[in-house]
C-alpha positions in Angstrom: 0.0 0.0 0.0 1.7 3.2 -1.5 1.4 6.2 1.4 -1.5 8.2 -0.6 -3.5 5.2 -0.2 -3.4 5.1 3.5 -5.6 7.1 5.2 -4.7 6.5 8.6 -1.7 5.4 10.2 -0.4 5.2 13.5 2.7 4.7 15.6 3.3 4.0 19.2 0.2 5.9 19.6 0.0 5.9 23.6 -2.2 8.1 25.9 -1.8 7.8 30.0 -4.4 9.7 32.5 -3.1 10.0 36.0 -0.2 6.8 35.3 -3.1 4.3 33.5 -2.4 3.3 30.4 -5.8 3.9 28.4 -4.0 3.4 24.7 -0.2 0.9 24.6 1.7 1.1 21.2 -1.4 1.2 18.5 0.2 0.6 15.2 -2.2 0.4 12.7 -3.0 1.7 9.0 -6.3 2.2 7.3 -6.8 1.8 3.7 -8.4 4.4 1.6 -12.1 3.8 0.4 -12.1 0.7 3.7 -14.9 -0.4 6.0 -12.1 -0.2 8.9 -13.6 -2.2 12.4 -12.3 -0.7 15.2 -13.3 -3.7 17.7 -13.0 -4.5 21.7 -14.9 -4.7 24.7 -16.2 -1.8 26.0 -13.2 0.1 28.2 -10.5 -1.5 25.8 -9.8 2.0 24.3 -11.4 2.9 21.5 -12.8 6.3 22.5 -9.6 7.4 23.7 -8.2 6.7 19.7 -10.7 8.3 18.5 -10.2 11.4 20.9 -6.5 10.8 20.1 -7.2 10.9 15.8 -9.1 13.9 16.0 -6.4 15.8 18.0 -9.0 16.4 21.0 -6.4 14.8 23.4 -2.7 14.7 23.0 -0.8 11.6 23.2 2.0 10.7 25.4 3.6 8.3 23.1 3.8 7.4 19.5 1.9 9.6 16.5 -1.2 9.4 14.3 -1.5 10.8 10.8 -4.5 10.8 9.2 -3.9 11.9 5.2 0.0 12.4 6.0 -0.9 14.8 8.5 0.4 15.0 12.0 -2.7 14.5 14.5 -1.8 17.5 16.7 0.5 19.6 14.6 -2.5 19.8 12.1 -5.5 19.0 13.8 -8.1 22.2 12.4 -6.9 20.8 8.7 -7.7 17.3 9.5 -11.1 17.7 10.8 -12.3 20.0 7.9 -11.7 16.4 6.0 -13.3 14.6 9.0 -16.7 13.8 9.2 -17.3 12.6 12.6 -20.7 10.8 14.7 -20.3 10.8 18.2 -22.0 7.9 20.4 -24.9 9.2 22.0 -25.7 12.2 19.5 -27.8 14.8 21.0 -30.8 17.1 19.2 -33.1 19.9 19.1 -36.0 17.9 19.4 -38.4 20.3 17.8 -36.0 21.0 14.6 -36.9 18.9 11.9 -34.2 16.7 10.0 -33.8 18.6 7.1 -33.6 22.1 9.9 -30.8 20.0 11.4 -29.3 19.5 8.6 -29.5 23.5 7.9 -27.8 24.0 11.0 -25.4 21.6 10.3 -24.3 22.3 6.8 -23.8 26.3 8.5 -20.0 25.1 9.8 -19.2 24.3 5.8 -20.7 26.0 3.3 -21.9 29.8 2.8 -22.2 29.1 -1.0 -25.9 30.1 -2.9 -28.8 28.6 -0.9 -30.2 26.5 -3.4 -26.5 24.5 -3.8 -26.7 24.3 0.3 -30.3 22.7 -0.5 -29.0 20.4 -3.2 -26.5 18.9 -0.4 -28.8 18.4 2.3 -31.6 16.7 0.1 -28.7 14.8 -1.5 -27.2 13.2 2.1 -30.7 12.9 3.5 -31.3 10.5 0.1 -28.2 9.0 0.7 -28.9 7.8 4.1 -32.8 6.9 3.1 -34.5 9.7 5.0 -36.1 11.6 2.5 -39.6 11.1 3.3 -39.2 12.2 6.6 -36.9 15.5 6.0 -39.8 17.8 7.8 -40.7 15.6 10.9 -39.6 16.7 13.9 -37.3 14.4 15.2 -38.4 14.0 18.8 -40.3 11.2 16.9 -37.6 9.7 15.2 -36.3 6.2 16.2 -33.4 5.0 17.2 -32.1 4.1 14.1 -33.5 7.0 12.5 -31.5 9.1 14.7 -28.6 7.4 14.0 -28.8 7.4 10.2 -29.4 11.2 10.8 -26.0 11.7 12.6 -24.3 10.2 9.7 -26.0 12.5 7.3 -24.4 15.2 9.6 -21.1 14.0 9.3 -21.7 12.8 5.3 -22.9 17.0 5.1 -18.9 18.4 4.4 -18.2 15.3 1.6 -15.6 14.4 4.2 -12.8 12.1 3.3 -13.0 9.9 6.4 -15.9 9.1 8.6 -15.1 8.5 12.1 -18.4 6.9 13.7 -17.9 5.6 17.6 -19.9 2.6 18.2 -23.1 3.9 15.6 -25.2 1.2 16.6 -24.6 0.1 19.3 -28.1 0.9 21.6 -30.4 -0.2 18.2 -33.0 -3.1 17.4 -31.9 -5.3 15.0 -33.9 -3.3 12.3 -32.1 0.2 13.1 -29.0 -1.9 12.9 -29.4 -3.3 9.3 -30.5 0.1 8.0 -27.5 1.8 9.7 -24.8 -0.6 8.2 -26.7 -0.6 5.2 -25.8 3.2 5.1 -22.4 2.4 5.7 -21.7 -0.1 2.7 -23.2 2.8 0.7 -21.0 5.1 1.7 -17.9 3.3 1.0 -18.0 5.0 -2.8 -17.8 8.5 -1.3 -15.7 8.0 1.5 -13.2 5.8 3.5 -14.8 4.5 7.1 -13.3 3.7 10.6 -15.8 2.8 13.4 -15.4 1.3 17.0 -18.0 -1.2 17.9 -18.1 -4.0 19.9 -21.0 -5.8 18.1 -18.9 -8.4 16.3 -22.0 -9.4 14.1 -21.9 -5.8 12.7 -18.1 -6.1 11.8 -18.4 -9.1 10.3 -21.5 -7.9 8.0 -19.0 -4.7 6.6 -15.9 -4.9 7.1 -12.9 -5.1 4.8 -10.5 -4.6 7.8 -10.4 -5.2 11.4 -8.4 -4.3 14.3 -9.1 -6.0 18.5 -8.4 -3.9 21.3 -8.3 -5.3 24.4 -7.4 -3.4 27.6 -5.8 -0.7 25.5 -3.4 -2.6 23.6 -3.9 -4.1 20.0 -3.9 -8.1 20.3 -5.1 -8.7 16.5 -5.4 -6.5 13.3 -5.6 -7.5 9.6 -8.1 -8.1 6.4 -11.4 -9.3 8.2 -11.4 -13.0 5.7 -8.0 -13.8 7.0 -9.5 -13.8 10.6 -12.3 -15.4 9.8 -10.0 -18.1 8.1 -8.2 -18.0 11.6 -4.6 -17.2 9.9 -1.8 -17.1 11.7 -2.8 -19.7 13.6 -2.7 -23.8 12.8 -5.3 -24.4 10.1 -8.2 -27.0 10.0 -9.3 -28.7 7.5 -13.2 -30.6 7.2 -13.5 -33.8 5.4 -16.9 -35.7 5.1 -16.0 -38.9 3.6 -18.0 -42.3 3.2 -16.5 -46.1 3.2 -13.3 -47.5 5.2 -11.5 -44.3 6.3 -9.0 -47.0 8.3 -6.0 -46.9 5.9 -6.6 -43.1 4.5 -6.4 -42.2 8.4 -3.3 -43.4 8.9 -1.6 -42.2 5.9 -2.8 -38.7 6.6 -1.8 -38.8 10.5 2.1 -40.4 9.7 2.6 -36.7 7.5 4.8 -34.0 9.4 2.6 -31.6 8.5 -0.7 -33.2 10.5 -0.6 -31.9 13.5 -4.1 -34.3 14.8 -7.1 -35.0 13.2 -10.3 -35.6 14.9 -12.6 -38.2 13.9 -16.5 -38.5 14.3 -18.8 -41.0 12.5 -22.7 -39.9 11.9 -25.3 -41.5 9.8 -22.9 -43.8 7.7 -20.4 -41.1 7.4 -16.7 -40.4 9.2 -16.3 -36.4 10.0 -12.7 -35.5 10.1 -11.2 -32.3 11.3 -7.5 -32.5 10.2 -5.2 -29.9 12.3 -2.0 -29.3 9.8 1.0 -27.2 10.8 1.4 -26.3 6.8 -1.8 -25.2 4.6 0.4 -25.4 1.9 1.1 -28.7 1.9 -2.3 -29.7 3.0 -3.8 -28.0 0.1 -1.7 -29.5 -2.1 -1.3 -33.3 -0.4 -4.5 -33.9 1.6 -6.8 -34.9 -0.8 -4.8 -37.2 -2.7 -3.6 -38.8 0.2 -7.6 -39.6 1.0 -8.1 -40.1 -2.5 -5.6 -43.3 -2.7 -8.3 -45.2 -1.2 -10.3 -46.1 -5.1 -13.4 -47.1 -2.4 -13.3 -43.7 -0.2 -16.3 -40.9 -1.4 -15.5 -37.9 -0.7 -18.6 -35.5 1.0 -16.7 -32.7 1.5 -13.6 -31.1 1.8 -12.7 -27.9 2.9 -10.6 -25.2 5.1 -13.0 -24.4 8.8 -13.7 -20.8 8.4 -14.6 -19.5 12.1 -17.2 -16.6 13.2 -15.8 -13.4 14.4 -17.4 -14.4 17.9 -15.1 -17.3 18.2 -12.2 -15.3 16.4 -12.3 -12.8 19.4 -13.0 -14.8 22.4 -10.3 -16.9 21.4 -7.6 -13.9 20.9 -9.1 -11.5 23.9 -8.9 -14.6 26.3 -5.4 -15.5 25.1 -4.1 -11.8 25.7 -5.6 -11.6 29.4 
């Protein structure tokens, strides 16, 4: 990834309040035009980053850039690129959205009033409030309210979004509709979001980085977790006949770590733990596939869910 890709990028990016370490040595780097997951517990940090990106708090160690600027050095340039949803957004309660968006769009623009128009009917489209642009929104749901405080940061055509956990206190509907906004808005704009939801992360995300008691135990492309790299692989086979002589074939390779066997309904279920996918990919299935009287079912690398992907490396780092 060449630099004017990256859109974000820390280094030793540290912040201490009264000798606590809130943030340890956050490396990361977000890819321009990414769904970035910004993942962890609640109290692992997150907030603090954020605070730390925007240049609202200054760090004690390390540095952020966000588009090769300096977080603090350059902090009134950066957020005039920044669009930025807090976690509990507040409103007047008897404006109506598109009034909101008015008062909003005030901070950016003092342009002709029908091109300010244009931009706040466009945004309110874009995140599927149209029809209710003149309600006040002291009836507005949840989600509603949520998809509104994107508009508000979408208002500037900002280069990055910054959303701290944006659905986090929603139904299940208001969280559909707001990550639905969110794949739409990949197009216009790159994304970085906290959350600790790891259904939502899973559902959007290109990238993902855990925090876990302020320091980063996991980052990288959200389909290599899920494929648990970096760890031993595991492969599933569903095979049918005498799986004696195959077994014992496959176990006497240096590259099968175990294999765990179950038989169900005239079937044997293997999961084969190998040290090298490589090999695996390349040797498993012939070795099986000696046997002329072995069917094969199925044959496959176990993919995990984010849920087990996290438990597994927040656990480990405690």
């Amino acid at each position: 990834m060449n630099s004017e890709q990256i859109v974000i990028q820390t280094e030793g990016l540290s912040k201490q309040y009264n000798g606590v370490n809130a943030l340890q040595g956050l490396n990361l780097q977000v890819a321009q035009h990414s769904i970035f997951g910004f993942l962890g517990p609640n109290g692992a940090g997150k907030s603090t980053a954020i605070k730390l990106l925007l240049g609202l708090i200054r760090p004690t160690g390390g540095h952020a850039s966000l588009f090769g600027l300096d977080s603090v050095q350059n902090s009134v340039a950066i957020r005039q690129r920044v669009g930025y949803l807090a976690q509990d957004p507040r409103y007047y309660e008897h404006m109506t959205a598109r009034e909101t968006m008015r008062f909003a769009a005030r901070f950016f623009y003092s342009g002709p009033k029908e091109a300010i128009e244009a931009r706040i009917e466009e945004t309110l489209a874009l995140v599927g409030l149209e029809d209710k642009a003149d309600r006040p929104i002291k009836g507005f749901s949840g989600g509603e309210r949520q998809r509104l405080g994107i508009a508000q940061a979408q208002v500037n055509y900002p280069d990055l979004l910054i959303l701290d956990e944006p659905a986090a206190a929603l139904d299940p509907m208001g969280r559909r509709d707001v990550l639905e906004v969110m794949a739409r808005l990949r197009k216009h704009t790159t994304i970085f979001y906290s959350t600790h939801i790891l259904e939502d992360v899973q559902r959007v995300s290109d990238a993902v980085a855990i925090l876990n008691h302020g320091q980063m135990v996991a980052e990288g492309p959200i389909q290599e977790l899920l494929a648990g790299k970096g760890s031993s692989a595991m492969y599933q086979v569903t095979l049918k006949g005498d799986t004696g002589q195959a077994q014992k074939r496959v176990e006497g390779q240096p590259w099968v770590q175990q294999i765990f066997g179950a038989a169900e309904n005239g079937q044997t279920n293997w999961q084969v733990c190998v040290s090298d996918e490589d090999a695996a990919e390349d040797q498993l299935l012939r070795l099986i596939l000696e046997d002329r009287d072995i069917r094969v079912k199925r044959f496959g690398r176990k993919t995990y869910n984010l849920e087990e992907v996290f438990l597994s490396i927040v656990e480990g780092s405690e």
